[in-house]
mmCIF file of the N, C-alpha and C atoms, coordinates in Angstrom:
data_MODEL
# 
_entry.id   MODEL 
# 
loop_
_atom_site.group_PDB 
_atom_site.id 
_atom_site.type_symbol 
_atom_site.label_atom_id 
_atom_site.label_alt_id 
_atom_site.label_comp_id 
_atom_site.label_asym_id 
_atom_site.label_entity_id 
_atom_site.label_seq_id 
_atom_site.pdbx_PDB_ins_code 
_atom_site.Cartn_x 
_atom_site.Cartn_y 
_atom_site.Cartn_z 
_atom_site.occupancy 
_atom_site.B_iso_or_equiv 
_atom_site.pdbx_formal_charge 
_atom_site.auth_seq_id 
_atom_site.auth_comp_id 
_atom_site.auth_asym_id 
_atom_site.auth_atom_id 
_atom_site.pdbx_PDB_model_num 
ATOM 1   N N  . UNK A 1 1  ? 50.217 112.475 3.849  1.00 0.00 ? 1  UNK A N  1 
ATOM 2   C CA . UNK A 1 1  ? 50.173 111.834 5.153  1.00 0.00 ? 1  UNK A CA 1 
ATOM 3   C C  . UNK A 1 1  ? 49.131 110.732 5.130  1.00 0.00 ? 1  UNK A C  1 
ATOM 4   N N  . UNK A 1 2  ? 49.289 109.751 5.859  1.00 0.00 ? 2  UNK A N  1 
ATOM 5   C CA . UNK A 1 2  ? 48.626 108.294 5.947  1.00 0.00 ? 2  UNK A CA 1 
ATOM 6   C C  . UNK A 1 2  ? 47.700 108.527 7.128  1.00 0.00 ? 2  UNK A C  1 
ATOM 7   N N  . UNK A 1 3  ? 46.294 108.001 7.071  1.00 0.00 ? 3  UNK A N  1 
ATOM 8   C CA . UNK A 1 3  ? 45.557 108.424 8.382  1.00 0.00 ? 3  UNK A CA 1 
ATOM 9   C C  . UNK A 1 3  ? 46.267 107.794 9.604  1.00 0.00 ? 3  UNK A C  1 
ATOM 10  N N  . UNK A 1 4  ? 47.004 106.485 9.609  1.00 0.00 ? 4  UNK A N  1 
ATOM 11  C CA . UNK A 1 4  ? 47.577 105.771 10.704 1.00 0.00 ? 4  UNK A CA 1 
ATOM 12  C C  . UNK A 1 4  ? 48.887 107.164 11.653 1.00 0.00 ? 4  UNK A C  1 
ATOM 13  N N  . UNK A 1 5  ? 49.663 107.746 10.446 1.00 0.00 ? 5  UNK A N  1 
ATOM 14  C CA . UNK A 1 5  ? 50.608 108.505 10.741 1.00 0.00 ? 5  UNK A CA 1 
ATOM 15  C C  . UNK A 1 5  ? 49.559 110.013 11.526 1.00 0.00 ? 5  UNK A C  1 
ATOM 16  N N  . UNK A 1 6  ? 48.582 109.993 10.925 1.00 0.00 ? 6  UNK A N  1 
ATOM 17  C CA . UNK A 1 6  ? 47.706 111.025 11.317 1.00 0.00 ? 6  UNK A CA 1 
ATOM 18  C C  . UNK A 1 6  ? 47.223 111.036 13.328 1.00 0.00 ? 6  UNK A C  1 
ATOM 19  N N  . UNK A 1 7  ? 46.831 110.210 12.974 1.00 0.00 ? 7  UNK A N  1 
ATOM 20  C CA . UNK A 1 7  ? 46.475 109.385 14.427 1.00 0.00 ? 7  UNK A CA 1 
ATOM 21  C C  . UNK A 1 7  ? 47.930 108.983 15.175 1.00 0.00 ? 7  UNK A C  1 
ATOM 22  N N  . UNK A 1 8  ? 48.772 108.347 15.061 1.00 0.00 ? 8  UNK A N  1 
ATOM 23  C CA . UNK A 1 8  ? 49.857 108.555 15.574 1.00 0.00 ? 8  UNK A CA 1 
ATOM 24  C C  . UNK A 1 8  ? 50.194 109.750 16.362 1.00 0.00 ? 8  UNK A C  1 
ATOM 25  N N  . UNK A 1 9  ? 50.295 110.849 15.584 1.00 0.00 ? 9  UNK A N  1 
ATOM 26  C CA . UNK A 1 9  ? 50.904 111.922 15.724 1.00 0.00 ? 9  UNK A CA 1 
ATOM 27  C C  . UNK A 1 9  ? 50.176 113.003 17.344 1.00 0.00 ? 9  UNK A C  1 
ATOM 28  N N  . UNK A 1 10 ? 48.242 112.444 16.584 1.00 0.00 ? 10 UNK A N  1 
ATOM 29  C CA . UNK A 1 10 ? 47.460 113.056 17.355 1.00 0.00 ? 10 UNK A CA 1 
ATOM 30  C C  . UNK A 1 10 ? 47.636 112.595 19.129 1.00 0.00 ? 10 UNK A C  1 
ATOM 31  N N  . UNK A 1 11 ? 47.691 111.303 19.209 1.00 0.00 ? 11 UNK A N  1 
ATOM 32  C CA . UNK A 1 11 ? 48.070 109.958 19.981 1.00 0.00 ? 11 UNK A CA 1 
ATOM 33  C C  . UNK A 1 11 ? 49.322 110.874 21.100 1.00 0.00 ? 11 UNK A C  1 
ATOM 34  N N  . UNK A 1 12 ? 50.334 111.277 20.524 1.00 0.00 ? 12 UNK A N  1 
ATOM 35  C CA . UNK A 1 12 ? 51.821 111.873 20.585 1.00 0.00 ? 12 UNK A CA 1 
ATOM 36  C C  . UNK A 1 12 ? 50.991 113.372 21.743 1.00 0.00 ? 12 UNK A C  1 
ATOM 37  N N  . UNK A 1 13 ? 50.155 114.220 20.679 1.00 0.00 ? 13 UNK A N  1 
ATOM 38  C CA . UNK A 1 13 ? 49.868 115.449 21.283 1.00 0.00 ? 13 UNK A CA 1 
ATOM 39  C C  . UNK A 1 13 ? 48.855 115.232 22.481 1.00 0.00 ? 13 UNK A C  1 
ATOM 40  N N  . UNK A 1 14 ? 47.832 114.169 22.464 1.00 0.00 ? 14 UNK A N  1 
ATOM 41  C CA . UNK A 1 14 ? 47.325 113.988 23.656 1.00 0.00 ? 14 UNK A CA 1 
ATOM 42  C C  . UNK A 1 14 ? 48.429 113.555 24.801 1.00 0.00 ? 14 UNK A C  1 
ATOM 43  N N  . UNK A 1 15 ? 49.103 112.600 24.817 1.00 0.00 ? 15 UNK A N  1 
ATOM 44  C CA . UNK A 1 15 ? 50.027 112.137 25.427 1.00 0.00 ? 15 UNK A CA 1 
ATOM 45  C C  . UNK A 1 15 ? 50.532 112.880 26.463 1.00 0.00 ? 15 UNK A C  1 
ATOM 46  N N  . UNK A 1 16 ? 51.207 114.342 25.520 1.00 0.00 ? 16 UNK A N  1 
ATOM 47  C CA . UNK A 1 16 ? 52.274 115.111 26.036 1.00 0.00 ? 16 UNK A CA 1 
ATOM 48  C C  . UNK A 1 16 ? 51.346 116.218 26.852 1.00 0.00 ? 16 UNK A C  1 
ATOM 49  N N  . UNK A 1 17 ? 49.946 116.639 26.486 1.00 0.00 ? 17 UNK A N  1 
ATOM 50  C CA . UNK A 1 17 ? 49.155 117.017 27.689 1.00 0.00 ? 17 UNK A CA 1 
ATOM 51  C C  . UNK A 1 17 ? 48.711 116.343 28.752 1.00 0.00 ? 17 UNK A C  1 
ATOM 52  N N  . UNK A 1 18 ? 48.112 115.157 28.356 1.00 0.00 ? 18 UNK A N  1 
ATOM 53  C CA . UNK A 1 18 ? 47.937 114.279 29.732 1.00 0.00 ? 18 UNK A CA 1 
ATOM 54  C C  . UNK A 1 18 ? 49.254 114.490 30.617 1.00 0.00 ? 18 UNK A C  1 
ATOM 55  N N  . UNK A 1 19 ? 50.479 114.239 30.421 1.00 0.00 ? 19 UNK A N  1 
ATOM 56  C CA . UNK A 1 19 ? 51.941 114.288 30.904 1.00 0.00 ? 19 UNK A CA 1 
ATOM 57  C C  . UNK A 1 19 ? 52.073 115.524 31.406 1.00 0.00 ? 19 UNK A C  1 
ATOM 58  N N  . UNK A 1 20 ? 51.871 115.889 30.955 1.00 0.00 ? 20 UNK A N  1 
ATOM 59  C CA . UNK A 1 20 ? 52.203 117.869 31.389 1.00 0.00 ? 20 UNK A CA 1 
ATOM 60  C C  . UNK A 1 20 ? 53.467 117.849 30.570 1.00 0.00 ? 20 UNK A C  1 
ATOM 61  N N  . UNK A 1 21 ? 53.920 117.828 29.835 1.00 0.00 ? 21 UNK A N  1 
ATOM 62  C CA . UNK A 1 21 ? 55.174 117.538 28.957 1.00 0.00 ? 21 UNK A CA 1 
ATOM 63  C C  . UNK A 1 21 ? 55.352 119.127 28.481 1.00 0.00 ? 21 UNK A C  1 
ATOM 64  N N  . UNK A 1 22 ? 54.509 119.491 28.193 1.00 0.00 ? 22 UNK A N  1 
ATOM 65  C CA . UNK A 1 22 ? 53.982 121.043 27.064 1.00 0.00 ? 22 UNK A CA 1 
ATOM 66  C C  . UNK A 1 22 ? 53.927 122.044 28.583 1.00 0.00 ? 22 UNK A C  1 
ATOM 67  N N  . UNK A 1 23 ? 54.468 123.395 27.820 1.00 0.00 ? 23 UNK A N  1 
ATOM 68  C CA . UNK A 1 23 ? 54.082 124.146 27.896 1.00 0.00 ? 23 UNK A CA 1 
ATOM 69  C C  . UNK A 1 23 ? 52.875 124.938 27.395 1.00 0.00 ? 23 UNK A C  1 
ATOM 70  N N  . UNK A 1 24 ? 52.800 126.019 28.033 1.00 0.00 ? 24 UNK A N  1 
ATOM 71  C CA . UNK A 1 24 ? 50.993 126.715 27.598 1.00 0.00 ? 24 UNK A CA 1 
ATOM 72  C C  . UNK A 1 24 ? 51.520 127.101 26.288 1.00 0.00 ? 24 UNK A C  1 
ATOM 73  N N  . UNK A 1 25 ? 52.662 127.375 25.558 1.00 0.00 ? 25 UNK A N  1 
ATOM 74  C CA . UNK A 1 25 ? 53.153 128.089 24.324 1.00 0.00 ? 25 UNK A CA 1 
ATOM 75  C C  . UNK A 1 25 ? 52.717 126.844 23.653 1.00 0.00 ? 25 UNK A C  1 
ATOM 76  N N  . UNK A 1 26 ? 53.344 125.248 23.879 1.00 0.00 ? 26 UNK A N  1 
ATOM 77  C CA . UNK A 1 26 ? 53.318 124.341 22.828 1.00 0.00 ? 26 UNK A CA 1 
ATOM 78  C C  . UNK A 1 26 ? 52.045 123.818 22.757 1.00 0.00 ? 26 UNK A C  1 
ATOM 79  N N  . UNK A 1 27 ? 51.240 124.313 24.193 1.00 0.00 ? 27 UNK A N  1 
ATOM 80  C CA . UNK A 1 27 ? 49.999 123.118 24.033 1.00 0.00 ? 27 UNK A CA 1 
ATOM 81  C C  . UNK A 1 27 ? 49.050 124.034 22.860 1.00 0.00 ? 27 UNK A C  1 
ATOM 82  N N  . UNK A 1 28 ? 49.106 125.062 22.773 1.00 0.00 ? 28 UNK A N  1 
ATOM 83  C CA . UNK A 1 28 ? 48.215 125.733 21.806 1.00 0.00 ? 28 UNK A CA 1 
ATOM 84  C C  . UNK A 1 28 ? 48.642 126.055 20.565 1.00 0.00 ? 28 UNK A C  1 
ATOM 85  N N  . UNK A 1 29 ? 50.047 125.150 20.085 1.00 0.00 ? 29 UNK A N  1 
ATOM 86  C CA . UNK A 1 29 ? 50.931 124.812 18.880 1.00 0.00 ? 29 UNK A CA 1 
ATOM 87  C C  . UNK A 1 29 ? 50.002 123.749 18.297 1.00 0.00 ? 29 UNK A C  1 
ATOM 88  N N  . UNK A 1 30 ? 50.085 122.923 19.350 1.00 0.00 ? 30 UNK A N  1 
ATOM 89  C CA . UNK A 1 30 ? 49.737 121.424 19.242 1.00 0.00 ? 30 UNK A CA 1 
ATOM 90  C C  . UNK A 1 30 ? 48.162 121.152 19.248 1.00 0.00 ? 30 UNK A C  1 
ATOM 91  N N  . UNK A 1 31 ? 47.362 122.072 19.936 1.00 0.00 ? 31 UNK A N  1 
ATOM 92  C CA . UNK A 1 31 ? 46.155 121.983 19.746 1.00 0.00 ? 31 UNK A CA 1 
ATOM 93  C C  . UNK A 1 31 ? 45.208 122.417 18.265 1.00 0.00 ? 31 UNK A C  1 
ATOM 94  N N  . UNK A 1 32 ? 46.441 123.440 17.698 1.00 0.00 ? 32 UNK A N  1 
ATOM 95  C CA . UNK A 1 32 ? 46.019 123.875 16.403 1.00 0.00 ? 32 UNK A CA 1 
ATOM 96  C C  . UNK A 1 32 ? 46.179 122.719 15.363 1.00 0.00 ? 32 UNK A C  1 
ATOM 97  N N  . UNK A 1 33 ? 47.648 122.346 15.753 1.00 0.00 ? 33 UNK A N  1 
ATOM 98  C CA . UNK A 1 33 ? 47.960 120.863 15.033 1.00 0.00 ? 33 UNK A CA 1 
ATOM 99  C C  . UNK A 1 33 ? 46.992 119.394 15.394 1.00 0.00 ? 33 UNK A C  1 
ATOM 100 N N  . UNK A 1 34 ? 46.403 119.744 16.542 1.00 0.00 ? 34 UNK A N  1 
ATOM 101 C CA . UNK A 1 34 ? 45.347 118.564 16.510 1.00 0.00 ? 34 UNK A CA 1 
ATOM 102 C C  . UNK A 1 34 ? 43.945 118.925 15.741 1.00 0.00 ? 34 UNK A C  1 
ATOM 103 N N  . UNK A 1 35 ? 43.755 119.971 15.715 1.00 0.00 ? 35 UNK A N  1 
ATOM 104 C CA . UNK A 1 35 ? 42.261 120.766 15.067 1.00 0.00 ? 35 UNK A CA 1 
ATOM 105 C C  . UNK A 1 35 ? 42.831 119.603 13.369 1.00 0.00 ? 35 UNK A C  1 
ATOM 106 N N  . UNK A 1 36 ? 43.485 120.382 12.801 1.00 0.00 ? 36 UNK A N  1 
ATOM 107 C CA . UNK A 1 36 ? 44.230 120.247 11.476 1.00 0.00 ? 36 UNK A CA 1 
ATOM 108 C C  . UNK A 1 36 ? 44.184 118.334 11.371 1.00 0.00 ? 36 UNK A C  1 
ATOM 109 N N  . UNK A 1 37 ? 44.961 117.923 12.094 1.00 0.00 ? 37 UNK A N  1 
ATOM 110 C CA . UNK A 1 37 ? 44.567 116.532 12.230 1.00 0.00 ? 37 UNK A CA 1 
ATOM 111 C C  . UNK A 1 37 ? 43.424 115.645 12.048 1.00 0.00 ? 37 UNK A C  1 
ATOM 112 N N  . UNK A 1 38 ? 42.304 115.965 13.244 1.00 0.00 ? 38 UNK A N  1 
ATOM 113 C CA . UNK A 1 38 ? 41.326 115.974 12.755 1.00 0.00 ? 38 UNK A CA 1 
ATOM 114 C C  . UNK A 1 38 ? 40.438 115.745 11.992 1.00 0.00 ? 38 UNK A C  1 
ATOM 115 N N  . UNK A 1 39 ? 40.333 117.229 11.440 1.00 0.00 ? 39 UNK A N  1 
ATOM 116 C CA . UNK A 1 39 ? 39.731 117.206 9.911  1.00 0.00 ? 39 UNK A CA 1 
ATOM 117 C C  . UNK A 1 39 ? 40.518 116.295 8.998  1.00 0.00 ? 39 UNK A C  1 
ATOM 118 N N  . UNK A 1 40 ? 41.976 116.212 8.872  1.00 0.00 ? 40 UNK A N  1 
ATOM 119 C CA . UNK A 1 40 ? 42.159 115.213 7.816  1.00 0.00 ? 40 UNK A CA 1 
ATOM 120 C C  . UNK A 1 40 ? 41.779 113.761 8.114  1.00 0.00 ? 40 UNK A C  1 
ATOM 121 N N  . UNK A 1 41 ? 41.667 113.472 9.612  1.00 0.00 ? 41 UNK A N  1 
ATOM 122 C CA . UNK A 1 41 ? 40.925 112.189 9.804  1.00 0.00 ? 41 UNK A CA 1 
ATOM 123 C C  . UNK A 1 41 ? 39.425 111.970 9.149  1.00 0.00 ? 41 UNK A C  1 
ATOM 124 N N  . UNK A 1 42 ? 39.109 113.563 9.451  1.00 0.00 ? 42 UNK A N  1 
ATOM 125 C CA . UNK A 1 42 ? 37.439 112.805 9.166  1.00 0.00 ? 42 UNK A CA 1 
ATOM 126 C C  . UNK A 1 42 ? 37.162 112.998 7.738  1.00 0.00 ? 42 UNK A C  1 
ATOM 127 N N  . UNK A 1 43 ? 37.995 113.709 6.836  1.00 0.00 ? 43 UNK A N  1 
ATOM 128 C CA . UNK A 1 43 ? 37.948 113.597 5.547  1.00 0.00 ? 43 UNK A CA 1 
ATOM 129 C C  . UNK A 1 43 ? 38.526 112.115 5.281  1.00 0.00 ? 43 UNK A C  1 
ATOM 130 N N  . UNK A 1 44 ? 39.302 111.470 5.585  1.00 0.00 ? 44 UNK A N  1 
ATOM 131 C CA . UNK A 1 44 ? 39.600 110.461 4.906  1.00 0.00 ? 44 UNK A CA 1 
ATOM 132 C C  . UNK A 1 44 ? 38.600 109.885 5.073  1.00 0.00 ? 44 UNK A C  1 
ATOM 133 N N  . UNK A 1 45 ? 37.989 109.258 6.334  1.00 0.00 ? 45 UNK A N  1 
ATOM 134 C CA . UNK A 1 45 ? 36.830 108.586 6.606  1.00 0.00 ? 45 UNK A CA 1 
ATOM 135 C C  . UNK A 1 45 ? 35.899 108.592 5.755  1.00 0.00 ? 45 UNK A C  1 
ATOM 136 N N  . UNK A 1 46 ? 35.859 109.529 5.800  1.00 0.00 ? 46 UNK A N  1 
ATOM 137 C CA . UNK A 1 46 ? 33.977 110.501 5.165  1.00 0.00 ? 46 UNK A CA 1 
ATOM 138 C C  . UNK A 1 46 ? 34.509 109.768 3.456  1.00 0.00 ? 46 UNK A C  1 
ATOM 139 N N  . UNK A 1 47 ? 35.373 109.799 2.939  1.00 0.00 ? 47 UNK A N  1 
ATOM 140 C CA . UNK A 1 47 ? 35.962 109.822 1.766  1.00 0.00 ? 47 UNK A CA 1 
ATOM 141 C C  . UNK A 1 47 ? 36.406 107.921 1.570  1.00 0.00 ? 47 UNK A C  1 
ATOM 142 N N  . UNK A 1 48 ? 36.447 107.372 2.316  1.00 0.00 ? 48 UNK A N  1 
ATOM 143 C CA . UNK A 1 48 ? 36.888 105.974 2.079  1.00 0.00 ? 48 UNK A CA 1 
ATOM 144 C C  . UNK A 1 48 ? 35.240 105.161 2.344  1.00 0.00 ? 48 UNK A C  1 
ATOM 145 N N  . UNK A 1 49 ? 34.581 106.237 3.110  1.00 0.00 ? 49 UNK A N  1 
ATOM 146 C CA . UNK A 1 49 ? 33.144 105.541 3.455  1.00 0.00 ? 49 UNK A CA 1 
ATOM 147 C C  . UNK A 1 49 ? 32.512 105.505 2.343  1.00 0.00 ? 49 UNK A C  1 
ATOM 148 N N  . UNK A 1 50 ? 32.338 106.708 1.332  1.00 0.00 ? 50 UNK A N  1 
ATOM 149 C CA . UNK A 1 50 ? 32.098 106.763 0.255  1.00 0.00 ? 50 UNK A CA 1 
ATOM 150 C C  . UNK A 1 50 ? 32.442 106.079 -0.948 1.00 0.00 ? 50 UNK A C  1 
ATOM 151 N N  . UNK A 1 51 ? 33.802 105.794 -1.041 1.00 0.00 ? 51 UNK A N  1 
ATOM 152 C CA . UNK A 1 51 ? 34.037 104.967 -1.746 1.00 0.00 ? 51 UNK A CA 1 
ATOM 153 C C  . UNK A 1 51 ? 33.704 103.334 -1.559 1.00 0.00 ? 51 UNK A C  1 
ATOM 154 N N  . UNK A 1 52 ? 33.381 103.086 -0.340 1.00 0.00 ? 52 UNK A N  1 
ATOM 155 C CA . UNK A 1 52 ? 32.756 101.992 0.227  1.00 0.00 ? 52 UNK A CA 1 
ATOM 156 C C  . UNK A 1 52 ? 31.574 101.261 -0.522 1.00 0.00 ? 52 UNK A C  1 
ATOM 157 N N  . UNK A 1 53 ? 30.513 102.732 -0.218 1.00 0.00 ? 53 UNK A N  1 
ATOM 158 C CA . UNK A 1 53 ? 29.449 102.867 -0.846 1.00 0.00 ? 53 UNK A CA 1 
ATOM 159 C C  . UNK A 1 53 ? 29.392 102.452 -2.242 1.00 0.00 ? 53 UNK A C  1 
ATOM 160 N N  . UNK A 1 54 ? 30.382 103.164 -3.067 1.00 0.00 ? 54 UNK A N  1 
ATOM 161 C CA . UNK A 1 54 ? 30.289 102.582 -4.346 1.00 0.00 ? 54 UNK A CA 1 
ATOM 162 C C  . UNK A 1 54 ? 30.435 101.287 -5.010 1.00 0.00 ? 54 UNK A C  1 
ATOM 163 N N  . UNK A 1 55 ? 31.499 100.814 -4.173 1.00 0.00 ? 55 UNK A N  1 
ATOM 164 C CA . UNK A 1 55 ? 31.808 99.540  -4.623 1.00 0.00 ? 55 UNK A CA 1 
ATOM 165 C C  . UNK A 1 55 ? 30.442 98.772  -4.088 1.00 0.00 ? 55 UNK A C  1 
ATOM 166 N N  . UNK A 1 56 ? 29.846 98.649  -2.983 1.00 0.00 ? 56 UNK A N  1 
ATOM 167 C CA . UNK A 1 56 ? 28.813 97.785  -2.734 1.00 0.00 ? 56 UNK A CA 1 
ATOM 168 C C  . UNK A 1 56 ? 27.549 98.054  -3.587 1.00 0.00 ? 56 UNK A C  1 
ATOM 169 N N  . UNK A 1 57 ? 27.335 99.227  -3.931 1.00 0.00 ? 57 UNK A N  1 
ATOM 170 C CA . UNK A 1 57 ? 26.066 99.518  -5.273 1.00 0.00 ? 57 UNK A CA 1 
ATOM 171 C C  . UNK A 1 57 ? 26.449 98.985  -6.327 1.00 0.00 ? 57 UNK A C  1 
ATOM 172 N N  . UNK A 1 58 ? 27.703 98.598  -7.189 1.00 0.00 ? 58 UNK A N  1 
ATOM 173 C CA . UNK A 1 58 ? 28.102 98.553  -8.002 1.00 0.00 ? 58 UNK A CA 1 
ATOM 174 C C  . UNK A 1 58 ? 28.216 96.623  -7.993 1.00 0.00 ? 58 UNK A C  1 
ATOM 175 N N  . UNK A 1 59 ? 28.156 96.132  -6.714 1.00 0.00 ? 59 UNK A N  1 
ATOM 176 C CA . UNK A 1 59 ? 27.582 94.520  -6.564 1.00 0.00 ? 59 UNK A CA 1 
ATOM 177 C C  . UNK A 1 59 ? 26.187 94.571  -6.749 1.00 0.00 ? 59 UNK A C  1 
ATOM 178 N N  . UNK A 1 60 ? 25.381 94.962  -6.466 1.00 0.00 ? 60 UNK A N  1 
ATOM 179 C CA . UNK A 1 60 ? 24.413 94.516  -6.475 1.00 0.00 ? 60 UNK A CA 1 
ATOM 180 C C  . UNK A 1 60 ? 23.484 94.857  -7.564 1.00 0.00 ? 60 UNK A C  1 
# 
């Protein structure tokens, strides 16, 4: 999964609570699926920041 598709998706599950779209069954489907989300957001981050890092030590 692509962080854009990640965020998308998350985007989708806020949405459908703001809306009232969900039921109490899906919103705590979807809230597990946003937990999960998440973390793969902030791993990519944490993980592209880092690689950031390297390339700019590796200029100077």
């Amino acid at each position: 999964m692509k962080y854009e598709e990640a965020m998308k998706r998350l985007d989708e599950i806020v949405s459908g609570i703001e809306e009232n779209k969900m039921d109490i069954d899906q919103i705590g489907e979807s809230l597990k699926e946003a937990r999960e989300l998440i973390k793969f957001c902030k791993d990519k981050l944490y993980k592209t920041d880092e690689e950031i890092k390297k390339i700019l030590e590796t200029e100077d």
